[in-house]
ZADO-1210 file (C-alpha; in nm, 4 decimals, padded with zeros to 6 digits):
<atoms>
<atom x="08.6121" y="09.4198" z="08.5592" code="UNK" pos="1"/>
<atom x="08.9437" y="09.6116" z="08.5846" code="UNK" pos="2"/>
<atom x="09.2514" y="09.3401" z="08.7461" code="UNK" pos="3"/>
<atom x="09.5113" y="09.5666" z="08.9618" code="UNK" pos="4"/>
<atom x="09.8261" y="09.3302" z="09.0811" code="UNK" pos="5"/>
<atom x="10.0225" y="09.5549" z="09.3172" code="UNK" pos="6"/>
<atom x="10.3346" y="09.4329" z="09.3672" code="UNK" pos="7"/>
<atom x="10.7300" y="09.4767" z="09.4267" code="UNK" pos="8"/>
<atom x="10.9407" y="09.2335" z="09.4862" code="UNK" pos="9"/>
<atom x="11.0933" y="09.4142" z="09.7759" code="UNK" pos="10"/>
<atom x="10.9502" y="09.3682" z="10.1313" code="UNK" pos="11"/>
<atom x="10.8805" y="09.6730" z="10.3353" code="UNK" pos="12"/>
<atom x="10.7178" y="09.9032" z="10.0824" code="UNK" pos="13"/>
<atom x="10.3540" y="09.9102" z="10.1745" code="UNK" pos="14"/>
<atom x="10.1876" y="09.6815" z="09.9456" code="UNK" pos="15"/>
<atom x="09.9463" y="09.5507" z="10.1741" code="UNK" pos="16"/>
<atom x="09.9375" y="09.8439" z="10.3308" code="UNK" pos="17"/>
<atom x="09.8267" y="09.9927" z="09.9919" code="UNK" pos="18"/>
<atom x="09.6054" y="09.6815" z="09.8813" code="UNK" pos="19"/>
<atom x="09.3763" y="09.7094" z="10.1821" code="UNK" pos="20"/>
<atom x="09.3139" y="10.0488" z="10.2234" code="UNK" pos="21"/>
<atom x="09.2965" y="10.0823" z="09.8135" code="UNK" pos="22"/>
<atom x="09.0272" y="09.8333" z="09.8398" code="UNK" pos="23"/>
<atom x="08.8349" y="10.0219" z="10.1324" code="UNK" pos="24"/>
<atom x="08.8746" y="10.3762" z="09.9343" code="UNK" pos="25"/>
<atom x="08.7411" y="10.2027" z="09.6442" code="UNK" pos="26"/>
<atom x="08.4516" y="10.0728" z="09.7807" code="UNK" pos="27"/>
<atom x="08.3849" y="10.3924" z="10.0175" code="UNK" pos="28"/>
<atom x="08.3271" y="10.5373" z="09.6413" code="UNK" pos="29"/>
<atom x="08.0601" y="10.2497" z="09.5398" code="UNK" pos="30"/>
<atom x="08.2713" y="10.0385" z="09.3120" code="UNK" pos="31"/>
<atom x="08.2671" y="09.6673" z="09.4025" code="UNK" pos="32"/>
<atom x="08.5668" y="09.5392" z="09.4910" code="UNK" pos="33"/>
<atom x="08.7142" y="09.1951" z="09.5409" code="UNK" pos="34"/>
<atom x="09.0511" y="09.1834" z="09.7264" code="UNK" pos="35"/>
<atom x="09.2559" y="08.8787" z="09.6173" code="UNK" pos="36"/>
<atom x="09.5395" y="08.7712" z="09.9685" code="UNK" pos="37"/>
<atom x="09.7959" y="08.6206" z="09.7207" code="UNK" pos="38"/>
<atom x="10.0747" y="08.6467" z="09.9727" code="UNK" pos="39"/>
<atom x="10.1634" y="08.3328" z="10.2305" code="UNK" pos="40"/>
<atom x="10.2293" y="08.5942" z="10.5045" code="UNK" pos="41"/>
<atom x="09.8215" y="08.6382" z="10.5114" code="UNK" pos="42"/>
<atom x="09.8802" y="09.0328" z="10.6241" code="UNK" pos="43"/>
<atom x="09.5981" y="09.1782" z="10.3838" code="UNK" pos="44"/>
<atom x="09.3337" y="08.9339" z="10.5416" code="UNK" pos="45"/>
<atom x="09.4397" y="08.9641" z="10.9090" code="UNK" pos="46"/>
<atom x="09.3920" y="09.3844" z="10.8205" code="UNK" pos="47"/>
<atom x="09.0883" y="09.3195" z="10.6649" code="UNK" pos="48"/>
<atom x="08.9703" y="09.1655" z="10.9567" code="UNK" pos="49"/>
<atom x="08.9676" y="08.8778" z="10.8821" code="UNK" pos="50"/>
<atom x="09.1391" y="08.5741" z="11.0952" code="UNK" pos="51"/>
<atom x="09.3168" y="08.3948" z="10.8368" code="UNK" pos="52"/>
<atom x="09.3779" y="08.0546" z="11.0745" code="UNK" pos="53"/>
<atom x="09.0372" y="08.0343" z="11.0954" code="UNK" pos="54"/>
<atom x="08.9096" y="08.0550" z="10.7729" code="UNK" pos="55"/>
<atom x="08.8623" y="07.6992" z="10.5831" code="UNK" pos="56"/>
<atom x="08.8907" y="07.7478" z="10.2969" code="UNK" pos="57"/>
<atom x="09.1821" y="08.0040" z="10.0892" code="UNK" pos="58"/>
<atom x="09.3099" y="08.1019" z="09.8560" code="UNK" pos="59"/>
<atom x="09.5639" y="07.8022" z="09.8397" code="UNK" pos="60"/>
<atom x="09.2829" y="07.5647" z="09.7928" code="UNK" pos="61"/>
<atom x="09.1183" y="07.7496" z="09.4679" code="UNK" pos="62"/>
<atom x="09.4339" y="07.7444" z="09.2877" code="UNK" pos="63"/>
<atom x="09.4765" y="07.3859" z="09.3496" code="UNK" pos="64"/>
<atom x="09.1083" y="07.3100" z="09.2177" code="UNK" pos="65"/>
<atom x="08.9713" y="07.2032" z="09.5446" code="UNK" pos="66"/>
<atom x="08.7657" y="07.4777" z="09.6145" code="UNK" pos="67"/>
<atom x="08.5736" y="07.7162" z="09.4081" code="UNK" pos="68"/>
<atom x="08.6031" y="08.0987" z="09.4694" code="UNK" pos="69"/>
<atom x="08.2384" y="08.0809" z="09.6051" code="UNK" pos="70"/>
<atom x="08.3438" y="07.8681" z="09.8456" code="UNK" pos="71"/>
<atom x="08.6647" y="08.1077" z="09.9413" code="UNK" pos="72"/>
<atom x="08.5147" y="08.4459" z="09.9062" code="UNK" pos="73"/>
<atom x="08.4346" y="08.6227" z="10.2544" code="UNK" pos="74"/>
<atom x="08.2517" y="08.9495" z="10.2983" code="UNK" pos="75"/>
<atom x="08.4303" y="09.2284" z="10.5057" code="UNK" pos="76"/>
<atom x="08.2717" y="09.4830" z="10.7001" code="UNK" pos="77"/>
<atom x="08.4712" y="09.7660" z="10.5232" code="UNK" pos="78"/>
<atom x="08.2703" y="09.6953" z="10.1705" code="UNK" pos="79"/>
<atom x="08.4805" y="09.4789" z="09.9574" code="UNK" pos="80"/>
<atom x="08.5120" y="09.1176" z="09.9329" code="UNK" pos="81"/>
<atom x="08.8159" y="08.9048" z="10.0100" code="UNK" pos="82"/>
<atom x="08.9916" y="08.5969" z="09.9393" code="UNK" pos="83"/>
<atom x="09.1741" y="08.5344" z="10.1990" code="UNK" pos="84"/>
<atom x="09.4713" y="08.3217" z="10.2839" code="UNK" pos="85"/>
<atom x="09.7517" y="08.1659" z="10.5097" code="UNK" pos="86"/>
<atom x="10.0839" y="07.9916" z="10.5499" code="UNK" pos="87"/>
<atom x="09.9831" y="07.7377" z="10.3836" code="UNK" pos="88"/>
<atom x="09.9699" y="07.9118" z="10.0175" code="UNK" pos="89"/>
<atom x="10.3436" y="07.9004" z="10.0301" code="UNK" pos="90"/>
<atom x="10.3484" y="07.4793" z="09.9485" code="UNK" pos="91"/>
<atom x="10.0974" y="07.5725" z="09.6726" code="UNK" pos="92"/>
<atom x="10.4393" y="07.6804" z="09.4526" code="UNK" pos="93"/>
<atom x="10.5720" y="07.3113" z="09.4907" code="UNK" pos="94"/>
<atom x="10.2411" y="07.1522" z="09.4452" code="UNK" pos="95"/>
<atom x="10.1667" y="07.3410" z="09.1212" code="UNK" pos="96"/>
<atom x="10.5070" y="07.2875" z="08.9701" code="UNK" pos="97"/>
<atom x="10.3756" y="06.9830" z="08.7452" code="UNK" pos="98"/>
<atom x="10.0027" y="07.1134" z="08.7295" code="UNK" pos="99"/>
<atom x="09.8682" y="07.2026" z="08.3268" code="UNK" pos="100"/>
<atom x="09.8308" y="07.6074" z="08.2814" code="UNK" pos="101"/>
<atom x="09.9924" y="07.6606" z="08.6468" code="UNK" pos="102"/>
<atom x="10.0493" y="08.0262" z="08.5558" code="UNK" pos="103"/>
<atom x="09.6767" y="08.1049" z="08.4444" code="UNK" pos="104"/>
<atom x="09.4880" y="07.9108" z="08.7845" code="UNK" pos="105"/>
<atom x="09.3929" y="08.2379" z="08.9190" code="UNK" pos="106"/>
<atom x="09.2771" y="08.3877" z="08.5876" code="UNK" pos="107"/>
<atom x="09.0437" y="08.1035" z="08.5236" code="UNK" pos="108"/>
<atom x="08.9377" y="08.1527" z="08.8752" code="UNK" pos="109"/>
<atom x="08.8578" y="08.5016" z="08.8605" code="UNK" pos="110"/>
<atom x="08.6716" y="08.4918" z="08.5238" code="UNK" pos="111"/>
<atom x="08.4085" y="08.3116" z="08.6702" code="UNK" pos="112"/>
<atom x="08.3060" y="08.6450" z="08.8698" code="UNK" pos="113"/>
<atom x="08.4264" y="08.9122" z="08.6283" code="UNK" pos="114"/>
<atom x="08.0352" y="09.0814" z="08.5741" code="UNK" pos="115"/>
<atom x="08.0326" y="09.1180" z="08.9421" code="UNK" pos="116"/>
<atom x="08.2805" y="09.3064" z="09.0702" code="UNK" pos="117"/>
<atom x="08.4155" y="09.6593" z="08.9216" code="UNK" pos="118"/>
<atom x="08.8007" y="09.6375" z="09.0469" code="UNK" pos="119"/>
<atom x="08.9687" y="09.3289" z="09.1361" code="UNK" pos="120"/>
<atom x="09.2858" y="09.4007" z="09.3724" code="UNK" pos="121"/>
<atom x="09.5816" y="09.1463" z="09.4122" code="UNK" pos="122"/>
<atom x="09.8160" y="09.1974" z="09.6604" code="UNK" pos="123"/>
<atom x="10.1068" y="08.9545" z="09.5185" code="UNK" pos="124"/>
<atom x="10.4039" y="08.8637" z="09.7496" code="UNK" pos="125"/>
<atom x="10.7294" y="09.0371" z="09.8067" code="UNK" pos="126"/>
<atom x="10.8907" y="08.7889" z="09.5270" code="UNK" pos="127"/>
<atom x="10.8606" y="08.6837" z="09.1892" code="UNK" pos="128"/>
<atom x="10.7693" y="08.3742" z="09.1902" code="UNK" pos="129"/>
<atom x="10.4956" y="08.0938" z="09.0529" code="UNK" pos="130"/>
<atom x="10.2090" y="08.3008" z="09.2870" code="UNK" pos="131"/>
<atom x="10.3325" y="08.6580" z="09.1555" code="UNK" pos="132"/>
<atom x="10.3077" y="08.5075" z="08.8026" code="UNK" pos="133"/>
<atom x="09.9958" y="08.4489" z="08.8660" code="UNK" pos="134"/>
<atom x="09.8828" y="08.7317" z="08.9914" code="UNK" pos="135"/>
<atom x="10.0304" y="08.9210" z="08.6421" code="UNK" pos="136"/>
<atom x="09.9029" y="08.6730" z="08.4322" code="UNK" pos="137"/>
<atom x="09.5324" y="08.8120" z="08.4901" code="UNK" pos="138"/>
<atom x="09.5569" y="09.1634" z="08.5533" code="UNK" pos="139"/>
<atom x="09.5316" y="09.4511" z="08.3032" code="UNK" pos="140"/>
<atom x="09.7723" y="09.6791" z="08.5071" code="UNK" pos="141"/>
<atom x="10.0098" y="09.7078" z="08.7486" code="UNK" pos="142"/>
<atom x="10.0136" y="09.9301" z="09.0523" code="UNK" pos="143"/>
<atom x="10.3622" y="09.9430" z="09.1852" code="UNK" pos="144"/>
<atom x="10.4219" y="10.1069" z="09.5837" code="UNK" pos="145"/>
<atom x="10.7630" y="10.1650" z="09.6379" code="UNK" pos="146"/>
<atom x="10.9799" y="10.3816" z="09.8851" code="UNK" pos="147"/>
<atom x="11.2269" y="10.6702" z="09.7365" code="UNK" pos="148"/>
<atom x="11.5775" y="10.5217" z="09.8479" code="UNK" pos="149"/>
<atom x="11.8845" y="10.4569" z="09.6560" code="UNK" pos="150"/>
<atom x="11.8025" y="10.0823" z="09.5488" code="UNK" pos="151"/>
<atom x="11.3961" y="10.1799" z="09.4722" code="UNK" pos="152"/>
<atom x="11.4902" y="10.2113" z="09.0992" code="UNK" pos="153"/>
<atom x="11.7363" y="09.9563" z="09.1088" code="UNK" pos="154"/>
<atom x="11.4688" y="09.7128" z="09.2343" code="UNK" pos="155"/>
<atom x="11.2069" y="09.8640" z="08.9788" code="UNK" pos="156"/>
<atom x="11.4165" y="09.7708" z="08.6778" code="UNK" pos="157"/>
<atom x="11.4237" y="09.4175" z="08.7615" code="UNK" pos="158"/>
<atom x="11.0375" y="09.4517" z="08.8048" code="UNK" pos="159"/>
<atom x="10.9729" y="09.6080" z="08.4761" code="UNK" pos="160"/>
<atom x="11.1937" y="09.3100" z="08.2936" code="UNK" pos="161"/>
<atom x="10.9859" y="09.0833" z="08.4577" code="UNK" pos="162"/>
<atom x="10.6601" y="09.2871" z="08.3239" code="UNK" pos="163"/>
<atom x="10.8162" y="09.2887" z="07.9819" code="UNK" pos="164"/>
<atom x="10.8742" y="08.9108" z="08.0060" code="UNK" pos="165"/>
<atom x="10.5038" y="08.8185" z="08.1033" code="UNK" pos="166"/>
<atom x="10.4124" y="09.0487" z="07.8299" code="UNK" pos="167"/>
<atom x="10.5759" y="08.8603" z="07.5694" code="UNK" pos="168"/>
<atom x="10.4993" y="08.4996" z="07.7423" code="UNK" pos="169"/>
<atom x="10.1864" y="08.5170" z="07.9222" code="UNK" pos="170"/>
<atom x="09.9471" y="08.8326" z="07.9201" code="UNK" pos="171"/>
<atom x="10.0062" y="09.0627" z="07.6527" code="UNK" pos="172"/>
<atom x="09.7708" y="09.3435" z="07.7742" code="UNK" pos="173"/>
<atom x="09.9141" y="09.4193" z="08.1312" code="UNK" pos="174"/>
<atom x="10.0953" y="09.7662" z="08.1570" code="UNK" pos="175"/>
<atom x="10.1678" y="09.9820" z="08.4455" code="UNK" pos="176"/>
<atom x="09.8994" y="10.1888" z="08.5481" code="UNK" pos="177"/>
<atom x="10.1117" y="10.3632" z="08.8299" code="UNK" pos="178"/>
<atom x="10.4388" y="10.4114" z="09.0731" code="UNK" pos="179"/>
<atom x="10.2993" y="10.5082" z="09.4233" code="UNK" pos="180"/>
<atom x="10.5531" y="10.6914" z="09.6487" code="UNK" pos="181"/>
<atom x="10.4502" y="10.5298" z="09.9827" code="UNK" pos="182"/>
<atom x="10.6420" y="10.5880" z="10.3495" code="UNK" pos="183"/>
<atom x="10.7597" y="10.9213" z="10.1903" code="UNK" pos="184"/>
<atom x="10.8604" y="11.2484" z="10.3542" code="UNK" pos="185"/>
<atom x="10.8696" y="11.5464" z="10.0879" code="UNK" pos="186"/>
<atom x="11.1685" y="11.7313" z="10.3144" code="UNK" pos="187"/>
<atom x="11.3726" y="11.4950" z="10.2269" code="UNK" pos="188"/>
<atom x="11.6601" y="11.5266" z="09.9772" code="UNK" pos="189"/>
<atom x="11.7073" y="11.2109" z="09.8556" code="UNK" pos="190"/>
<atom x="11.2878" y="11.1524" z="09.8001" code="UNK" pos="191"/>
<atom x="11.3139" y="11.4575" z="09.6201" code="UNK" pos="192"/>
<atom x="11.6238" y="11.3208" z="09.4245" code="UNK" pos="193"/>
<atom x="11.4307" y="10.9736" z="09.3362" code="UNK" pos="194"/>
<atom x="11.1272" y="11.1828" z="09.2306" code="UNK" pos="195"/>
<atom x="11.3424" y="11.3604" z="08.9508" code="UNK" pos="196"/>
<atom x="11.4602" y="11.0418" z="08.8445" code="UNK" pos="197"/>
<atom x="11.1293" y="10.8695" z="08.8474" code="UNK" pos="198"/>
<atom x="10.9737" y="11.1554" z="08.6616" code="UNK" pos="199"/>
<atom x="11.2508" y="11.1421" z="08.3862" code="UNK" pos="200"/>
<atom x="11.1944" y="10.7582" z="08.3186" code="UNK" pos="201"/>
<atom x="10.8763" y="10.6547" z="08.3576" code="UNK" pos="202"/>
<atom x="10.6719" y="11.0171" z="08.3067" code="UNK" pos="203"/>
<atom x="10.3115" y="11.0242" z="08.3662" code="UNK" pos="204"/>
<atom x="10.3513" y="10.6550" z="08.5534" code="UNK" pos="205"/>
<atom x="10.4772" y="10.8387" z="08.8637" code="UNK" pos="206"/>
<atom x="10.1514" y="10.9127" z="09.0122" code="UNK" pos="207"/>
<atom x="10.1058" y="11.2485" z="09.2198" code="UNK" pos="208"/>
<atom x="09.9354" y="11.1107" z="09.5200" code="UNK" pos="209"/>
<atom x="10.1949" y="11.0337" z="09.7461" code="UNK" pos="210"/>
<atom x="10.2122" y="10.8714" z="10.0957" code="UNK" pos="211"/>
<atom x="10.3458" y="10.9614" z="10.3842" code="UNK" pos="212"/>
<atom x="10.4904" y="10.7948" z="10.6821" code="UNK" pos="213"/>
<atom x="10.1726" y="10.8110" z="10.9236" code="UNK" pos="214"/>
<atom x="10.1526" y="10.6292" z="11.2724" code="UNK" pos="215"/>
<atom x="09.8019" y="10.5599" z="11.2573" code="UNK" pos="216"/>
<atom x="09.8750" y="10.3546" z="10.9449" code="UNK" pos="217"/>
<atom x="10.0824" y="10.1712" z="11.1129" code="UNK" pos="218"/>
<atom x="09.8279" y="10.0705" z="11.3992" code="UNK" pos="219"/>
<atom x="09.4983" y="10.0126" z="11.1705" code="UNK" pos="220"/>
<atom x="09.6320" y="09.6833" z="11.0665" code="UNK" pos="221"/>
<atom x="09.6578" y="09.5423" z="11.4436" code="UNK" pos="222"/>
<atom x="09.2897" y="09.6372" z="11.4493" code="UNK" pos="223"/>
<atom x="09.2178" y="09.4827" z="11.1426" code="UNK" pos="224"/>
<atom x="09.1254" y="09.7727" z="10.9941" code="UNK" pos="225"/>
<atom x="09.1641" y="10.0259" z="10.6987" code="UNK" pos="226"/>
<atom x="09.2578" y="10.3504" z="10.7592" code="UNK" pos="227"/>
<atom x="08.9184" y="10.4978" z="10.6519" code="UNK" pos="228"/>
<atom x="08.7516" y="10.2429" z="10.9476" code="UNK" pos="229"/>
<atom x="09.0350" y="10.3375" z="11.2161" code="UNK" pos="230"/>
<atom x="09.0985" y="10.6977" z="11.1803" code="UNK" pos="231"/>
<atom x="08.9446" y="10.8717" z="10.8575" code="UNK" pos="232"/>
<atom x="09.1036" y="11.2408" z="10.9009" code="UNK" pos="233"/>
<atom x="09.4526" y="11.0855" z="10.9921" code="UNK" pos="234"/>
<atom x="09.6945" y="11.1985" z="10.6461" code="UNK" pos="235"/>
<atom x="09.7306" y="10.8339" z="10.5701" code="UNK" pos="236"/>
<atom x="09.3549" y="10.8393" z="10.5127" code="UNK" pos="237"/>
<atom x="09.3480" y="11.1250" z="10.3572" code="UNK" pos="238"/>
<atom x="09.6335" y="11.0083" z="10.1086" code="UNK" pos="239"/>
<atom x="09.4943" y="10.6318" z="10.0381" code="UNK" pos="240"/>
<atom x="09.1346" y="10.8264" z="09.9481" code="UNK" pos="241"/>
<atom x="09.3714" y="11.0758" z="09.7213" code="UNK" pos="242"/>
<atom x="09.4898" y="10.7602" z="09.5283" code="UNK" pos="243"/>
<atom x="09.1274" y="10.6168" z="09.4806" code="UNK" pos="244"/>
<atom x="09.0618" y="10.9257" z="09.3193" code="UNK" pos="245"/>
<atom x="09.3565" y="10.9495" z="09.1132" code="UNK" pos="246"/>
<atom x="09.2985" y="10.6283" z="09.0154" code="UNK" pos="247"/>
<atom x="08.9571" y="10.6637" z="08.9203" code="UNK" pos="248"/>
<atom x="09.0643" y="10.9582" z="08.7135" code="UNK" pos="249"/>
<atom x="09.3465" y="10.7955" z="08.5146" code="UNK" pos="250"/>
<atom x="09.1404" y="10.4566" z="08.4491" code="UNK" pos="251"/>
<atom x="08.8639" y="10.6769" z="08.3394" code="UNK" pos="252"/>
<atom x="09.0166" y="10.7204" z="07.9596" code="UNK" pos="253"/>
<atom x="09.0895" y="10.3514" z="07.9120" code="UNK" pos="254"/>
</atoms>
């Protein structure tokens, strides 16, 4: 079982965006795939099609130890399984605060299911906090969408300390297995600028598959949808089944 946090501590990059249609590509290309909603905001289940007021039990109860991931998996129609969640995740940081091994809940969780799933996908929150922790504290790589403006590397510094820190601390296998370019428009100067500088720091991290700023992207998720469900010969389609491949291809030689 190969653990993928994507995350970025900056809002507005297309991490969830990335996380559910990474998941559907993925599956589209027979791996089995659980999708783990570790953000409060609940976006990846509600574009997964999933109603995430409805469901009873979350995400929020498995890392408290009321529930076991059994009881919070769901099935989606797009080929992967979920655990979803909602607003209520967000008190889980408090309520774990004076809980034993609060970092590793979601580890021990998702070792109970590690011979049945091929990729396990966590779509962390826009912060680094007690949840995002988590979410690094089980995987074996990172997968890192960001946008090619003037604060991306800026932002990605403070990300990699963070990585170097839960390296040293917490889970000293996790590495980054890829930068994604996401929302990005190859005409533009300044993309081109941050692609230079991305290339000259972090080398062969800086994945080729880009994406680019697609309406129909934009609308899957009020559909709750992937791309690959809503329109699969849009570009963002064509550019989230691009990444599967790519990284199919790079995790192939680990």
């Amino acid at each position: 079982m190969r653990t993928i946090a994507i995350t970025n501590q900056k809002g507005g990059v297309g991490k969830t965006t990335t996380a559910v249609n990474l998941a559907a590509g993925l599956a589209l290309r027979d791996c089995r795939v659980l999708l783990v909603d570790l953000d409060p905001q609940g976006n990846t289940s509600m574009g997964s099609g999933v109603d995430k007021n409805a469901v009873r039990r979350h995400v929020y109860h498995l890392l408290l130890g009321t529930a076991t991931l059994d009881e919070v998996r769901v099935r989606t129609e797009h080929g992967y399984d979920l655990l979803p969640t909602n607003r209520e995740l967000g008190g889980a940081e408090i309520e774990l605060i004076e809980v034993e091994g609060r970092e590793t809940r979601l580890r021990h969780a998702l070792a109970t299911v590690a011979d049945e799933y091929d990729f396990v996908l966590i779509d962390c929150p826009p912060a680094l906090n007690l949840l995002t922790v988590n979410g690094l504290g089980c995987a074996q790589g990172v997968l890192i969408p960001m946008q090619c403006d003037y604060y991306a590397l800026e932002g990605l510094t403070d990300l990699v300390n963070t990585l170097r820190k839960v390296r040293q601390t917490l889970n000293p296998r996790i590495e980054i297995y890829g930068l994604l370019r996401t929302l990005y428009d190859a005409r533009s100067t300044l993309a081109q600028q941050v692609t230079q500088q991305l290339s000259e720091h972090f080398g062969d991290k800086l994945l080729a598959t880009t994406i680019p700023r697609n309406i129909r992207l934009a609308e899957a998720p009020s559909y709750g949808r992937p791309i690959f469900a809503y329109d699969k010969a849009s570009r963002g389609a064509l550019a989230y089944g691009a990444l599967a491949d790519e990284l199919l291809a790079r995790l192939a030689g680990k």
